[in-house]
Each structure stands twice: as structure tokens, then as C-alpha cells.
C-alpha positions as CSV (number, residue, x, y, z in Angstrom):
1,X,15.1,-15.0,-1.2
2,X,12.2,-15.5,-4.1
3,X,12.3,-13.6,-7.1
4,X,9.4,-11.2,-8.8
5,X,7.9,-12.7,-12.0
6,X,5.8,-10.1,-12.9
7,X,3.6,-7.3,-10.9
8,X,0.2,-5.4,-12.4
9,X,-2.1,-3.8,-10.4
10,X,-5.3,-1.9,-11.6
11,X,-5.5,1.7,-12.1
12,X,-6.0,3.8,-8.9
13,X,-9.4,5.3,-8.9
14,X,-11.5,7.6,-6.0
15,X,-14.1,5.4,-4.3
16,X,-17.3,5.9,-5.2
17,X,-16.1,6.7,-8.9
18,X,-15.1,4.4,-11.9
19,X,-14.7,1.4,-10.0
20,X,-17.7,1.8,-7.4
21,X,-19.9,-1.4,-8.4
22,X,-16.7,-3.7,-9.1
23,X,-16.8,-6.7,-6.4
24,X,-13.5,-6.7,-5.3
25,X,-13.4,-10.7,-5.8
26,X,-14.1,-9.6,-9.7
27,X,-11.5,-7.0,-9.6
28,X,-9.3,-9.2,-8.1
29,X,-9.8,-12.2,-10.7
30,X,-9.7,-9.2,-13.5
31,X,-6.1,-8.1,-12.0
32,X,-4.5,-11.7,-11.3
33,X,-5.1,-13.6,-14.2
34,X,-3.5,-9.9,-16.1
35,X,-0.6,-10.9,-13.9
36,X,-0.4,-14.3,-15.1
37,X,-0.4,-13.9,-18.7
38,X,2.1,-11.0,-18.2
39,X,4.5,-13.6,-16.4
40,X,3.5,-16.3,-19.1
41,X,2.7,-18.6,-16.9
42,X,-0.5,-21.1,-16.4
43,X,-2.4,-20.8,-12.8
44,X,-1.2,-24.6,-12.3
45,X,1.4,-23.0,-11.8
46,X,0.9,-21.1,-8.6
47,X,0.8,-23.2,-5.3
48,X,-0.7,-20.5,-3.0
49,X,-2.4,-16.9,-3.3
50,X,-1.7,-14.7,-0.6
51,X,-4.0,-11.8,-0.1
52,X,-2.9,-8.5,2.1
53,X,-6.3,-6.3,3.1
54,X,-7.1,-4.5,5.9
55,X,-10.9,-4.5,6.1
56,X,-12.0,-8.4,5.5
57,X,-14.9,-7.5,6.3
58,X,-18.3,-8.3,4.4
59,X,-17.5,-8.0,0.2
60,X,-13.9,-8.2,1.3
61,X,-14.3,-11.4,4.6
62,X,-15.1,-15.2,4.3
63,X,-11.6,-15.8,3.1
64,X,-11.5,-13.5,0.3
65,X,-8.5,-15.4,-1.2
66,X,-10.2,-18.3,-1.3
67,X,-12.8,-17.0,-3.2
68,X,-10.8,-15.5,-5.7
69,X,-9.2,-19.0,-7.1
70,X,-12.7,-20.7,-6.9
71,X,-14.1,-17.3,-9.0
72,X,-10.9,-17.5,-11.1
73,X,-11.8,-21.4,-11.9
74,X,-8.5,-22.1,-11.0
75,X,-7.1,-25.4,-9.8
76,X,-9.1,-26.3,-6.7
77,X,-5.4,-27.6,-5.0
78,X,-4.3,-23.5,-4.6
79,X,-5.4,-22.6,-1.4
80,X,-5.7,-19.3,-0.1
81,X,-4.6,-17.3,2.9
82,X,-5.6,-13.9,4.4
83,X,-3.4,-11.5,6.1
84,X,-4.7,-8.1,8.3
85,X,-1.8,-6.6,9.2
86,X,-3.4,-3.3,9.3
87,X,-1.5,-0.1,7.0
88,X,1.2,-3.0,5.7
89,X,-1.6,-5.5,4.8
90,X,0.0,-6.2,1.5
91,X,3.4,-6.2,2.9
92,X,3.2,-8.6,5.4
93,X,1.3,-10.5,2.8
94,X,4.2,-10.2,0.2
95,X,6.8,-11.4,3.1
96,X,4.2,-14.3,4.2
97,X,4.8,-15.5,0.6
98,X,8.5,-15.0,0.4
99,X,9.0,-17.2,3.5
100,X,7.2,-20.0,2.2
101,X,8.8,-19.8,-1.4
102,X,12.2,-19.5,0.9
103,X,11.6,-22.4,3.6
104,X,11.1,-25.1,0.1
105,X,7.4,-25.2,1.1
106,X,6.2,-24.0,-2.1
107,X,7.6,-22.7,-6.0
108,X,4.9,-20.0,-6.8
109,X,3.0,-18.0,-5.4
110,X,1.0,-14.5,-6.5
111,X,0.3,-12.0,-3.8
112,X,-2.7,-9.7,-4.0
113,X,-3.5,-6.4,-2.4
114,X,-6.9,-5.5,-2.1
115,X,-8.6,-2.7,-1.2
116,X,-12.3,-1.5,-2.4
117,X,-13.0,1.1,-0.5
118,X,-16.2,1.3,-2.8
119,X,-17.6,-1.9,-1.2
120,X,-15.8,-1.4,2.0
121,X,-15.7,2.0,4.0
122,X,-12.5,2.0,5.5
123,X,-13.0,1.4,9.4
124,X,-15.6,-1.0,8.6
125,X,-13.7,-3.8,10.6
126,X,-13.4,-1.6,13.5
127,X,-16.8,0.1,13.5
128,X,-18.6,-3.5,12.9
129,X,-19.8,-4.2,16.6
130,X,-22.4,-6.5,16.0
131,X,-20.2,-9.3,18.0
132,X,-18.4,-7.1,20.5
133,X,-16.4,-4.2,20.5
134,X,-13.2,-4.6,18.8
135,X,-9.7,-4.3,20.4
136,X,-11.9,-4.3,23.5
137,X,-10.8,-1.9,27.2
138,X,-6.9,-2.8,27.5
139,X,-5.5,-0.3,24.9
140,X,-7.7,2.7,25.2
141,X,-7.1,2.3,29.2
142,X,-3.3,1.9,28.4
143,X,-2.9,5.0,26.9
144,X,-5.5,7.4,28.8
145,X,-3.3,9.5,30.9
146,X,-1.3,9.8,27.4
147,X,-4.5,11.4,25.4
148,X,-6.3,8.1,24.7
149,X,-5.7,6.9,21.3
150,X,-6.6,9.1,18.2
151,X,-7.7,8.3,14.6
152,X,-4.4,7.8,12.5
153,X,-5.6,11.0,10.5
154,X,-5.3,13.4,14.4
155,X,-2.8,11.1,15.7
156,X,-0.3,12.5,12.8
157,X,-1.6,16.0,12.6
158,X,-0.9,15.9,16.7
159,X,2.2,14.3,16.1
160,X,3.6,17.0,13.5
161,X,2.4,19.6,16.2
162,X,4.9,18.0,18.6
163,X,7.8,17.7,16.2
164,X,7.3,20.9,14.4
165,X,6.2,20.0,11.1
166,X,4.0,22.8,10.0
167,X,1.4,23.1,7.6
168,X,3.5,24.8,5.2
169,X,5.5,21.6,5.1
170,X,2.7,19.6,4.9
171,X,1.2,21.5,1.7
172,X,4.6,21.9,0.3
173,X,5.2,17.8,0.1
174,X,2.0,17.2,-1.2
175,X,2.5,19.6,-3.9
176,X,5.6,17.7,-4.5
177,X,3.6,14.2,-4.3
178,X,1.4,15.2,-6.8
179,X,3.8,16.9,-9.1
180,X,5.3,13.8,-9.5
181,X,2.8,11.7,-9.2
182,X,1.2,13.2,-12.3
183,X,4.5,13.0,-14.5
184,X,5.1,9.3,-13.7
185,X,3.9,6.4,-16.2
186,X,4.4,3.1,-14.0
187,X,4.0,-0.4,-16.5
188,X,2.1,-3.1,-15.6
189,X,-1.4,-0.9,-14.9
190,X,-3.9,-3.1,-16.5
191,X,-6.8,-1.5,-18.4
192,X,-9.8,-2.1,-16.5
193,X,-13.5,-1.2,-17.3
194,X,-15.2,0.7,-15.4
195,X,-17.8,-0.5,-13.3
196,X,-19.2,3.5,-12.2
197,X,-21.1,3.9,-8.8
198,X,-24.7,5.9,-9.4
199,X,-24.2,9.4,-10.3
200,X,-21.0,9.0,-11.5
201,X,-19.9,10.7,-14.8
202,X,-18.1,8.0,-16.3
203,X,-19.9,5.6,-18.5
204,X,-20.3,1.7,-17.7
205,X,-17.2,0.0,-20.0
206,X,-15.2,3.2,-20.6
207,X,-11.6,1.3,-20.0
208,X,-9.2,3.1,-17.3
209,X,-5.7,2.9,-18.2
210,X,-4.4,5.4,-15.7
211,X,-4.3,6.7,-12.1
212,X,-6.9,9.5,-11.4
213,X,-5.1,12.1,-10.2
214,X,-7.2,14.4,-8.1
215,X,-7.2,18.4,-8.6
216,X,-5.5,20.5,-6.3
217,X,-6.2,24.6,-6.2
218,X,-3.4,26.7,-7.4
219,X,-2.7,28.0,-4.2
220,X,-3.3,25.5,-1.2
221,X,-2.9,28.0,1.4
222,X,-7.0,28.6,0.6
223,X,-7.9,25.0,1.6
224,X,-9.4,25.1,5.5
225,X,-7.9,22.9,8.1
226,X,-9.8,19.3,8.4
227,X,-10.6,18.7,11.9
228,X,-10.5,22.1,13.7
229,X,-9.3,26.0,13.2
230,X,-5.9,25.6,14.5
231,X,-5.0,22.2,12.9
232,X,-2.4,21.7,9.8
233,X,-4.0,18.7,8.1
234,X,-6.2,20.0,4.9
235,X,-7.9,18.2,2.4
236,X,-4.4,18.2,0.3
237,X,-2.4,16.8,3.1
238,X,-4.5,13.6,3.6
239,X,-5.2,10.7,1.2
240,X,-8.8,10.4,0.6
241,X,-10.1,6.6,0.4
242,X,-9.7,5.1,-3.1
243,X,-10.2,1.5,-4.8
244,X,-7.6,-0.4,-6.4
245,X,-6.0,-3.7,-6.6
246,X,-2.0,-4.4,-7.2
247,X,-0.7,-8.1,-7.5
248,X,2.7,-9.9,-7.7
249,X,3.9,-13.1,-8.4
250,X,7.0,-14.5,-6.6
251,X,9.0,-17.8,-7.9
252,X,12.0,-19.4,-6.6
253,X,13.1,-19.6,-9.7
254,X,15.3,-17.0,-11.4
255,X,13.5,-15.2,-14.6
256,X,16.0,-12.4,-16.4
257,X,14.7,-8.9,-16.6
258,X,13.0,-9.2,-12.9
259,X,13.4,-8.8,-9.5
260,X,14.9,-10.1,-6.3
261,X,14.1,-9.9,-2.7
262,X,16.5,-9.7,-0.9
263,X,15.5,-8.0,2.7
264,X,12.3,-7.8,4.4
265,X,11.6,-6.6,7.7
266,X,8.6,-5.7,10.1
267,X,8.1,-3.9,13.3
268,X,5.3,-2.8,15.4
269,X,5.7,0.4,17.6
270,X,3.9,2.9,20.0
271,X,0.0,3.2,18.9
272,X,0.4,6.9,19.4
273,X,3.3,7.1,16.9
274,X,1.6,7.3,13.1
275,X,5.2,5.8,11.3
276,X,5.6,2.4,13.8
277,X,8.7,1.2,14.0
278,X,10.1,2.5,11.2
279,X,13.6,3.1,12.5
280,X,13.5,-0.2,13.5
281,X,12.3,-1.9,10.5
282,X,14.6,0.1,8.2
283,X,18.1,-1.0,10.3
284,X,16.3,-4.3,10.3
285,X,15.8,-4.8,6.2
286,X,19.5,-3.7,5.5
287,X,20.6,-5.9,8.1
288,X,19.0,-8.8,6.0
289,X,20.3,-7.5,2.8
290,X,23.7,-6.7,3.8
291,X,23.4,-3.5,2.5
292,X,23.9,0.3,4.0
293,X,21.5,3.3,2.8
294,X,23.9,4.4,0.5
295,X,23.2,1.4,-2.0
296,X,19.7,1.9,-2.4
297,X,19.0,3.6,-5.2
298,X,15.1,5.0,-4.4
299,X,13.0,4.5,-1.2
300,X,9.5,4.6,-1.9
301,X,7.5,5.5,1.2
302,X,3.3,5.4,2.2
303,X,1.5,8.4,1.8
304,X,-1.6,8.4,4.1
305,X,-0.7,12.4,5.3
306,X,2.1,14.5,4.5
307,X,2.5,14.6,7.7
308,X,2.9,11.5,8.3
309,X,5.7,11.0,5.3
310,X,7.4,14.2,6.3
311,X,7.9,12.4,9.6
312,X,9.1,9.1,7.6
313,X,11.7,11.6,6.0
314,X,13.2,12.7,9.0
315,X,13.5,9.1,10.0
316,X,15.6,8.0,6.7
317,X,17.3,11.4,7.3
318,X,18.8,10.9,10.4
319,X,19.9,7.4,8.6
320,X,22.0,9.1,5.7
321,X,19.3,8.8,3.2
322,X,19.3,12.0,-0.1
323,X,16.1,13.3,0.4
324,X,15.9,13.5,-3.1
325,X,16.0,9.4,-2.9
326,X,12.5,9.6,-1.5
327,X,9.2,8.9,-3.2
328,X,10.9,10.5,-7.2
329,X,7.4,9.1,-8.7
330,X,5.2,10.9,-6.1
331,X,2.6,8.5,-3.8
332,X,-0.6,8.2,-2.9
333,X,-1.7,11.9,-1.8
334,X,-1.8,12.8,-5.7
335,X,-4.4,9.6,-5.8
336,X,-6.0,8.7,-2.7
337,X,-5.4,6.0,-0.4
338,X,-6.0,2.2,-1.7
339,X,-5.2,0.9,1.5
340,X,-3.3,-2.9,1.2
341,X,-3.0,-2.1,-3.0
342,X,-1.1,0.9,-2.4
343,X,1.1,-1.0,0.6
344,X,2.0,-3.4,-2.5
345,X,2.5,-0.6,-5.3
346,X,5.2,0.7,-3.4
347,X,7.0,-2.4,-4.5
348,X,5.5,-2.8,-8.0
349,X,5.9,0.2,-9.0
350,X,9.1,1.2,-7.8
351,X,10.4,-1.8,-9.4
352,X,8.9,-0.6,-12.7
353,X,10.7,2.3,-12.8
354,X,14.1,0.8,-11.8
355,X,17.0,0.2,-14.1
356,X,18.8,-3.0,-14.4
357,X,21.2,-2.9,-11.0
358,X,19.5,-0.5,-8.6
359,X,18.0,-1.6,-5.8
360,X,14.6,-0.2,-3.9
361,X,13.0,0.2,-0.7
362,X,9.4,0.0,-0.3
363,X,8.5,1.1,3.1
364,X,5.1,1.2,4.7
365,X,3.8,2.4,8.0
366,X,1.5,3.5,10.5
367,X,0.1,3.3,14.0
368,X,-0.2,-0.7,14.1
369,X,3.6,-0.8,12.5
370,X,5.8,-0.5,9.5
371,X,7.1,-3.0,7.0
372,X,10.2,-2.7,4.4
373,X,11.1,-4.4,1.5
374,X,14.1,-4.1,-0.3
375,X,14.5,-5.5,-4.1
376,X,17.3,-5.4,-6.7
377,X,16.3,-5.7,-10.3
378,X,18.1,-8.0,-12.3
């Protein structure tokens, strides 16, 4: 298994705020060649650039990755490949990587996870019917008699219905998520200009050094239900859209003071279930590892509900996994939801925080599948 140079991302920002007129080839430039000089390397180095996003569609499409290294004036030899893998985009970008450093077919490689939902409203690849409806009749007629297939927002609010998870739950972890969300200080988040969309408060070059962690009221209980009067999903519960970027590069060669990966695992599951194959994937990863849940030191799980992680929970559970193990830096409901970059925080982040010997999980999900990575930190 390849080992972690160095990871940086961007700050984490709501769309349409400080980072609404960045081009998310520029942002992407801006955040890899950060990565590079952090790992102290030269981009002749890198063979390949991987890029995880799951909209690559118009500012993000036409081989995004591609663009990035001509924009970069990088060597013209590093090619570029671009993976949609839906909610684990930058996963199954990460582990796309991995392999090829694994099989011999290349040394270096830097992994990007991109997500402007500035540029890019989210849905934008499925709502873009110009050339024919996406996904098609097959799936919707599947799953008819079952309820038809719901946005991933309903499908989890229906799905903590069924299993019991209440809204007082749901409020309850995210005032958890953001609680610790706000106390963490991850390394590696590169200072980054801002690039404001119209009628935003922040001035044009103000630098960003941190996450923007959104307000919550004092008592959430106030906050009225999203989608209808009897639902559990709130504004708090749910990750609104945000723009970010988070990069990694991965060597086969050994650097002290990094990372190593040393399971990965994917699994797709039941549309109508908002966590995949989670199960699946988890069992699958520690398989690969050799390791049980007892040796990992943190998991670090997606946060696109609270219901949706409360479920997630429940899952690692009925594993063995401490609770208290899960997500100790918060996610993305204190933030917003960056799409493929906050599929590859997971990693960078929890690697950040990890001390010389543990070894994370990085788990992402949703209702096109889940992804894990496991890394020990050298």
C-alpha cells in the first residue's frame, strides 16, 4: 500500500460566499501546487493527478484534471483522470490512485477533491437534460411499488422514520458536530483569497485561513422541519452546499512523519438506503488491513444529515466501535457540505490530528455506496 506525502485542502466556505467567483480549475491549481511545496517535491515528480467530483459538469466537465496540469504549467507527460463515483468521489479517487502506485504502474501521484458548489449547483449532472434524461426508466420503475426513489435529503429523513431516529437525535448530533467542529484546528488548510460572489460581505483578497462555521440558534428545537410539518430534518440537521477543495499526494516511497494505506474498500447498496454498503465496506477494509475495530484509534464518518450519520453510528455500533471513537473533530454539518473535498477531508484531516501509531478510518456514504479507508500514521 502507497504512503501519504502530504495532504492540504482549502478552507471550507458556504457557496455563494468567499469563494463564489473562484473557477474551480484556479482553486484547484491554488490548492495543489500548496500540496507540493508542503511535500517538497517538484511537479516532475508526479506521474498522474487523480480527481474525485461528483458534478463534472460545465466549470467542473471536459476532463477537469486535465485542465488543472495544463493551468498548473506542469509537465505536459502527467495526465489526468476523472472519477464520479457519486457521495465517495474523492474516495474512489484516492483508491484509483493507490492501486496504480500499488500495481508498479506509477511512483507519485496527487489526488484532488473538488467541489465548487459556487460554480456548480449540486444536482447539476442529474438535472442537465439537454442530451437525455439521466439514469433513464430502469431504476425509478425498479423501485416503484417500494416508494419510487427519493432525494438523498427525504430518503434519510424517511429512513430515520423507519428505524426510529427522532429529531431530537438528529438536533442532538449536530449540536455535537458543530461543537466539535468549531474547537478543532486541522494543519494543512491553506490560506486562500477570497474570490466573493456579488453581495457578499467579504472583500475581494481578504485571505481565509479557517473553516466557516455556520451559526446555529441556542435552542434548535425553534428551527421548522425542512420538507413538511411532521418531518425531523431541519436546517441544522442537513449540510447546506459549500465550496472547497482537499488534495493528497501518495508515493510508494516511505517519507517519516506520514501516512500509510493500508485498507481500502468500496461497496454499493440499495438506492433506497442513504449509508450504502457500509456494513459491507467496513468488514471489507479491515479484512484488507488485517485489523479488528478495536485497533482503530478514530473513525471519521460523512456528514450530509444527522440522520444519516446517526444511522452510520448504529452500523459501527453493532460492529464493537466506542461511540466516542466517532467523528471527535466534528464533520461537515458545522460547515456545509463540499461534496468530493469533504469525502477526502475525512482522510486529510483525520490524519492531521493523529498521533504517531494510531490508525483511522475515513468512511464515506450514501445512496450510490460507501467507501472506507483505513491509514496508520508513521
Amino acid at each position: 500500500m502507497p504512503f501519504l506525502l502530504s495532504a492540504t485542502r482549502s478552507p471550507f466556505v458556504p457557496a455563494g460566499d468567499a469563494f463564489g467567483r473562484w473557477h474551480p480549475v484556479d482553486l484547484a491549481v491554488h490548492i495543489a501546487n500548496a500540496t507540493l511545496i508542503n511535500a517538497e517535491l517538484d511537479s516532475a515528480a508526479i506521474d498522474e493527478i487523480w480527481v474525485g467530483c461528483e458534478e463534472p459538469v460545465g466549470a467542473q466537465g471536459a476532463d477537469i484534471a486535465r485542465a488543472i496540469v495544463v493551468s498548473a504549467a506542469w509537465p505536459d507527460h502527467i495526465g489526468g483522470t476523472v472519477l464520479d463515483r457519486g457521495e465517495t468521489s474523492g474516495t474512489a479517487a484516492l483508491h484509483a490512485a493507490a492501486a496504480a502506485i500499488a500495481s508498479g504502474q506509477i511512483e507519485a501521484a496527487i489526488v484532488l477533491g473538488v467541489h465548487s458548489a459556487s460554480a456548480v449547483t449540486p444536482g447539476a449532472s442529474a438535472l442537465g437534460r439537454i442530451y437525455g434524461r439521466p439514469w433513464g426508466d430502469g431504476p425509478a420503475a425498479r423501485f416503484a411499488d417500494e416508494g419510487g426513489l427519493l432525494p438523498a435529503p427525504r430518503q434519510a429523513e424517511a429512513t430515520a422514520i423507519d428505524t426510529d431516529i427522532d429529531r431530537a437525535a438528529q438536533d442532538a448530533w449536530a449540536r455535537r458536530s458543530h461543537e466539535r467542529r468549531a474547537a478543532a484546528s486541522p494543519t494543512g488548510v491553506v490560506p486562500t483569497d477570497a474570490r466573493p460572489a456579488e453581495g457578499t460581505a467579504v472583500q475581494r483578497g481578504t485571505a481565509i485561513t479557517r473553516d466557516s462555521i455556520r451559526a446555529l440558534p441556542s435552542d434548535l428545537a425553534d428551527l421548522p422541519p425542512m420538507f413538511d410539518e411532521s418531518g425531523t430534518i431541519t436546517s441544522a440537521s442537513i449540510a447546506p452546499p459549500a465550496d472547497g477543495l482537499s488534495a493528497i499526494i501518495l508515493s510508494g516511497i516511505e517519507r517519516s512523519g506520514g501516512a500509510r494505506l493500508v485498507g481500502t474498500a468500496r461497496a454499493a447498496g440499495n438506492p433506497r438506503n442513504p449509508i450504502g454498503g457500509l456494513d459491507i465496506a467496513v468488514a471489507a477494509a479491515l479484512r484488507d488491513a488485517d485489523l479488528t475495530t478495536d485497533a482503530i484509534t478514530h473513525w471519521h464518518l460523512a456528514e450530509r444529515t444527522a440522520a444519516g450519520a446517526l444511522l452510520a453510528c448504529r452500523s459501527l455500533i453493532d460492529l464493537g466501535v466506542d461511540p466516542e471513537r466517532i467523528n471527535p473533530h466534528g464533520g461537515s454539518l458545522a460547515v456545509g457540505d463540499a461534496g468530493a473535498a469533504d469525502d477526502l477531508r475525512l482522510s486529510s484531516d483525520g490524519i492531521s490530528a493523529a498521533e504517531r501509531g494510531d490508525t483511522i478510518a475515513a468512511l464515506s456514504y450514501g445512496m450510490t455506496g460507501a467507501a472506507v479507508s483505513v491509514w496508520t500514521r508513521q
